[in-house]
N, C-alpha and C positions, 0 to 999 in steps of 0.2 A: 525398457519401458521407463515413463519416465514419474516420479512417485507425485503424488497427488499436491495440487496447492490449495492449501485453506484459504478459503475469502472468507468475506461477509455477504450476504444479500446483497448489500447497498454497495461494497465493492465489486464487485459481478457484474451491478448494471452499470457501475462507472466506466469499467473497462469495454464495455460491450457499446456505450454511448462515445467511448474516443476513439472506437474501431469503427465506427459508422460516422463519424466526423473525418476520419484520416480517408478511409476509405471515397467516400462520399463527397467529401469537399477540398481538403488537403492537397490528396492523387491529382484530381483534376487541375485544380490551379498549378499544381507544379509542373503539370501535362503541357498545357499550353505557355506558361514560364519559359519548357523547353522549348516550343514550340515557336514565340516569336523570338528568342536570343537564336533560334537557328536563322533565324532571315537577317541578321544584323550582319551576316559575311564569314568571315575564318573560324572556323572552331578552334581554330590551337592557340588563339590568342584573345578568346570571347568570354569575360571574368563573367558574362551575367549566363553563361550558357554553361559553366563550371559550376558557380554556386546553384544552379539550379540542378543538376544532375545529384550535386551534393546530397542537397535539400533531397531529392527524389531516394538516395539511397538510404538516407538516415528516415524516411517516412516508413519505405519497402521495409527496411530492418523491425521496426514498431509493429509493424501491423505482423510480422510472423510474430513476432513475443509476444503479442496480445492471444493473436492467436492461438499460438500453443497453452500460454496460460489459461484461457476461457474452457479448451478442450480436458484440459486434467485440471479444471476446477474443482475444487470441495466445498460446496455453499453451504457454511453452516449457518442454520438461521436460530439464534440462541432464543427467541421468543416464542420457539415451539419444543425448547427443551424441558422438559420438569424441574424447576428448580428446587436443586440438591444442594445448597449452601454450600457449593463451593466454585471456587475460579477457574472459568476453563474459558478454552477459544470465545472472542464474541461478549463476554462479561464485561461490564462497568464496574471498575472499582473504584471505589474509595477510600483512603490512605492518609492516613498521619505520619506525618515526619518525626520522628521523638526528640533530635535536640534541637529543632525550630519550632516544632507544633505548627509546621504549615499543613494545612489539607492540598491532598491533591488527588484528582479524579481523571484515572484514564480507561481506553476501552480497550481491552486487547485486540488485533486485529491482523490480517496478515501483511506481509514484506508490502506487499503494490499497497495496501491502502494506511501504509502507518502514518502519519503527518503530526509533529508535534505541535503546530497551531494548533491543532483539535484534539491534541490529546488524546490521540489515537497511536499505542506502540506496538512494536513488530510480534508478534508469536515469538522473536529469536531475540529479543532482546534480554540481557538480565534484569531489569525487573518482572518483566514476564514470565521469565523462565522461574524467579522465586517466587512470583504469586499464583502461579498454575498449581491446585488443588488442596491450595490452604482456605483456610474458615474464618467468617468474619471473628474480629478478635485476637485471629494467630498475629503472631509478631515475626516479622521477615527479617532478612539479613541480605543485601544488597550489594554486592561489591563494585563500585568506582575507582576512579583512579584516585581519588584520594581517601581511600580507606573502603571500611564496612558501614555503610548506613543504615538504620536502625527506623523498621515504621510498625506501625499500627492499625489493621487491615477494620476499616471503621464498616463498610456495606461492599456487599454485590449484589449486581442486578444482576438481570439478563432483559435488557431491553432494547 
């Protein structure tokens, strides 16, 4: 069996809105893709009947990973959790940097929905893994590759 994946709400429905776009619209174009590169003549020598089949196995391969993901989903929705002052799945935190004094605000989130444009990091990442169940105020200890960095846990939400 295979053990649970943590989402979010909003990542749950992402996955579930790219499984009904692949499914639903993807499949199909790639359907018919195959469908007139077959009347162009030879298959053994037809690039637009190859990258299509391509295309169609790399769509097939997604839609069972989505699927199995969605089936052993864990939708934690942190906005119905009691908040206990501390960092778990799903929390917004807030963080100071100590030898830049930069702020920075990320959500924890799981593996499919981390994107660092949004400031969204994995459940497995090491900052996550140091800020899961410390207190606004605790002081962390981060290891990168070029050392230990050093913050300052300013707020957490859960919104």
């Amino acid at each position: 069996m295979l053990n649970k994946v943590p989402m979010t709400l909003r990542g749950f429905n992402k996955l579930k809105s790219e499984l009904k776009k692949l499914k639903n619209k993807t499949r199909p174009s790639i359907v018919q893709a195959i469908a007139s590169a077959r009347q162009l003549g030879d298959l053994k020598e037809n690039a637009e009947y190859h990258a299509a089949r391509e295309e169609q196995g790399f769509c097939e391969n997604r839609i069972c990973e989505i699927e199995k993901k969605l089936l052993y989903a864990q939708i934690i929705d942190v906005t119905k959790i009691p908040f206990k002052g501390v960092v778990i799945f799903g929390s917004t935190v807030t963080i100071l940097q100590i030898c830049t004094n930069n702020i920075f605000v990320y959500t924890i989130v799981g593996d499919d929905e981390a994107n660092c444009k949004e400031f969204s990091i994995s459940i497995h990442s090491p900052m996550s893994r140091a800020l899961i169940g410390k207190k606004e105020h605790d002081m962390i200890l981060v290891k990168t590759p070029k050392g230990l960095v050093k913050y300052l846990i300013k707020k957490i939400e859960y919104i």
